[in-house]
matplotlib code that plots the C-alpha trace (Angstrom):
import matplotlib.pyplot as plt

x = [0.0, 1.3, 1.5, -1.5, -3.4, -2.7, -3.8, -7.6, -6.6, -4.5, -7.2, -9.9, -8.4, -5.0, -3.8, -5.6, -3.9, -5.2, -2.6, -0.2, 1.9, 5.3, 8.2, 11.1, 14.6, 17.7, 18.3, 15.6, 12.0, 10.6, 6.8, 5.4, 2.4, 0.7, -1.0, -2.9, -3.3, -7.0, -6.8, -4.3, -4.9, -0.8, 0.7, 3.3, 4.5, 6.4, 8.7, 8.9, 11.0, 10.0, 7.3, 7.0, 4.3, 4.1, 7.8, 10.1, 13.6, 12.6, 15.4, 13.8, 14.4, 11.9, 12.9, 11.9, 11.2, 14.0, 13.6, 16.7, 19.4, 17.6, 16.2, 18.6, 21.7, 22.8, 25.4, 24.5, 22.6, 23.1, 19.9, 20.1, 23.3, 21.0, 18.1, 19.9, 21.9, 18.3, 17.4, 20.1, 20.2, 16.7, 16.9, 19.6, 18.1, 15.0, 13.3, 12.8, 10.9, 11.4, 9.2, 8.7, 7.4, 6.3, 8.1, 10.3, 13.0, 12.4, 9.1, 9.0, 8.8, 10.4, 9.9, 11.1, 13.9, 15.6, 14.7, 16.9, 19.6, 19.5, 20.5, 23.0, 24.6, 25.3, 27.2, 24.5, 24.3, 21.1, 19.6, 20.2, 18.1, 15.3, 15.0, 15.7, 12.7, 10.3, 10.4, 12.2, 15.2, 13.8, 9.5, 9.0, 6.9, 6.4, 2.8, 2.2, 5.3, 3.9, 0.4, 2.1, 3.8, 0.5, -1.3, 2.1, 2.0, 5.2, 5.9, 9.1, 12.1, 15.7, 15.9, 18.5, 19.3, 21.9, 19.0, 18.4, 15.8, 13.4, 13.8, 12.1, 9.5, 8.8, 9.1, 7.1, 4.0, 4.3, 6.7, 8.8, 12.4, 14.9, 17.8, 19.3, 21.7, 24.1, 23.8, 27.3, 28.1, 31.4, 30.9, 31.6, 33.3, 30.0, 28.2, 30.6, 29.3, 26.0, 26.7, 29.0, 25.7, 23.7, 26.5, 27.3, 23.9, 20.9, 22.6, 22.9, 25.3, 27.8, 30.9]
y = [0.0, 3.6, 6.1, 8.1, 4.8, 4.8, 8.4, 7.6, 4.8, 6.6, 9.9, 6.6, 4.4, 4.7, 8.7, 12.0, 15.2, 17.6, 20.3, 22.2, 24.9, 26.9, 26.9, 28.8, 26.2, 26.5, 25.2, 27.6, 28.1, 24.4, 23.2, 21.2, 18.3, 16.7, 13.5, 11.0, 7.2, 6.6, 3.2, 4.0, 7.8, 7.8, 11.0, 11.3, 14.3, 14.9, 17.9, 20.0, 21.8, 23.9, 22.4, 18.7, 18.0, 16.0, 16.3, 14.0, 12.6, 14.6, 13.9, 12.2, 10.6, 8.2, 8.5, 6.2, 8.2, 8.3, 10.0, 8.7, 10.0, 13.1, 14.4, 13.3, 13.1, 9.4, 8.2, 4.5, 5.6, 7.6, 8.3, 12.6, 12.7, 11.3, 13.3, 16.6, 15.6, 14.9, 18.2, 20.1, 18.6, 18.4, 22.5, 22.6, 21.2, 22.8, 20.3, 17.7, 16.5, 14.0, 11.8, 11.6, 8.5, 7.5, 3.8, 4.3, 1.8, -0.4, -0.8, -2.0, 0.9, 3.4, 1.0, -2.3, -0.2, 0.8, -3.1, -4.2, -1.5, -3.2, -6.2, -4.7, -3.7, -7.6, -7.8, -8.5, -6.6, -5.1, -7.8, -10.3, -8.1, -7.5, -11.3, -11.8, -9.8, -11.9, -9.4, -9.6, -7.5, -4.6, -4.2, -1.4, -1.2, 2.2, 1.9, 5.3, 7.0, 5.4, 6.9, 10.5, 10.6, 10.2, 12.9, 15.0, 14.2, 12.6, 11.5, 9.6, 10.0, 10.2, 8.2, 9.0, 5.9, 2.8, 0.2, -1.9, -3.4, -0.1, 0.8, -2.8, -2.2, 1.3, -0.2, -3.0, -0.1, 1.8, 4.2, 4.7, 5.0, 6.7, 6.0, 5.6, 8.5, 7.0, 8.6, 8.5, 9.3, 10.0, 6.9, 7.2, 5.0, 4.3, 3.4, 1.5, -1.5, -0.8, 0.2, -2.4, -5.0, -3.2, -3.8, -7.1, -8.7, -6.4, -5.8, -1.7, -0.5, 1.2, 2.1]
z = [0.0, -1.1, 1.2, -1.1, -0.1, 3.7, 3.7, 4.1, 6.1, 8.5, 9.1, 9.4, 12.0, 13.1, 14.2, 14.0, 13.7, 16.4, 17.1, 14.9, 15.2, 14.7, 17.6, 17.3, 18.7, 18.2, 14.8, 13.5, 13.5, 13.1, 13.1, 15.2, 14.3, 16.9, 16.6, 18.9, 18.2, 17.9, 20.0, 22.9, 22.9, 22.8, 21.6, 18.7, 17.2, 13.7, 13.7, 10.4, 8.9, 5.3, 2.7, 2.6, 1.4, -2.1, -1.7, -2.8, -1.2, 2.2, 5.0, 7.6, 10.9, 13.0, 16.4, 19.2, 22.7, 25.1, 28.6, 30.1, 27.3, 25.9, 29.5, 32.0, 29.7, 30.1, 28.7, 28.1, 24.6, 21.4, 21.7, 22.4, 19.7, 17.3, 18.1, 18.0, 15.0, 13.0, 14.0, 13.0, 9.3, 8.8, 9.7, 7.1, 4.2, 5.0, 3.8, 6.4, 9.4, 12.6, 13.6, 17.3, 18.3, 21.9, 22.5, 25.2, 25.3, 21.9, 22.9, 26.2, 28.5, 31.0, 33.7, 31.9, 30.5, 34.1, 34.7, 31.7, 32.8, 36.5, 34.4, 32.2, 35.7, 36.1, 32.6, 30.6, 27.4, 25.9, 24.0, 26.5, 29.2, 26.8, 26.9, 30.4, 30.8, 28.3, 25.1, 22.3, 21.1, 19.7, 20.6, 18.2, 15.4, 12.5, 11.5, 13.2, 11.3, 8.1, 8.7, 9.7, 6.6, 5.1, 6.9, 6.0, 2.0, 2.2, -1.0, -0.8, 2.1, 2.6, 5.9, 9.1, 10.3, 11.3, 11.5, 8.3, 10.6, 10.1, 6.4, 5.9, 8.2, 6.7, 3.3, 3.8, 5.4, 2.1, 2.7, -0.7, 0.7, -1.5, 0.4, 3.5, 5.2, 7.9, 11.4, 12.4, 16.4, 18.4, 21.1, 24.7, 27.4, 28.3, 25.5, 23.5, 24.6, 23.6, 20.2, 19.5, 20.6, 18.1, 15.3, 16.2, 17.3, 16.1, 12.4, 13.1, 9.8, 12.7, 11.3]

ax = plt.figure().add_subplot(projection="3d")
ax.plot(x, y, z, "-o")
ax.set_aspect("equal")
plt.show()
């Protein structure tokens, strides 16, 4: 199904666009589009920069919630250099958006998430807590992005990201992907592990 297809479908049944408006940060003045999951009620917000809609080839990042690195500045994630990074090139181009979903921790949750980093604590790494804890590597899924993009007129994307993992799922929801533009992120003492786990056993293209 196109993304022209799962317009209809996505102003039917899965999000609803209910807030909208301009907010000046510090990569520029950016927009900001609100949306609420029919079902869960869960809020998700896509962050704009210039005219994308019926554009083609638009720079775009989906990014998955995370409290812990982007609020309190841990150090165990990439999570807030990636964020910030999406920001400032999608402010650049000015032609671009991110797509904030709510799925904190792959999926599984603030509170599951401290549970896996209790874990991680022991010397287990990060897919081996997620299953310690009954879910599977990575929880997440993109229908919502796919049904934003609709609502947006997306027409096809340049996407931000190291995970092979989510082009296919995007793909596979009828998002036409162009290509795929490497986030690339100085690592820490403290998250080397972690990002080396992602490369070795989750397939992340991490130089």
């Amino acid at each position: 199904m196109t993304i022209a297809q799962r317009k209809q479908s996505a102003e039917e049944a899965l999000v609803q666009r209910y807030a909208s408006a301009e907010m000046p940060t510090e990569y520029g003045m950016l927009r900001v589009v609100v949306y609420q999951e029919r079902d869960s009620l869960k809020e998700h917000c896509a962050i704009v920069s210039g005219d994308i809609d019926k554009q083609d080839d638009v720079l775009l990042r989906v990014h998955s919630e995370c409290l812990t690195g982007e609020v309190l500045h841990s150090l165990k994630c990439d999570c807030r250099e990636q964020l910030d990074m999406a920001l400032s090139l999608i402010a650049k181009s000015k032609k671009g958006a991110v797509l904030y979903l709510r799925q904190e921790g792959r999926g599984i949750g603030l509170c599951n998430k401290i549970r896996a980093y209790a874990l991680q604590e022991q010397g287990h790494d990060t897919v081996d807590a997620n299953r310690m804890l009954g879910f599977d590597d990575d929880m997440r899924s993109y229908e919502v992005a796919s049904a934003m993009l609709a609502d947006l007129g997306v027409k096809s994307i340049a996407l931000l990201t190291n995970n092979p993992d989510k082009v296919t799922a995007l793909r596979k929801d009828g998002v036409r992907i162009s290509k795929r533009v490497p986030m690339s992120v100085e690592p820490n003492d403290h998250n080397r592990g972690y990002l080396e786990t992602k490369r070795k056993r989750m397939g992340h293209l991490i130089d």
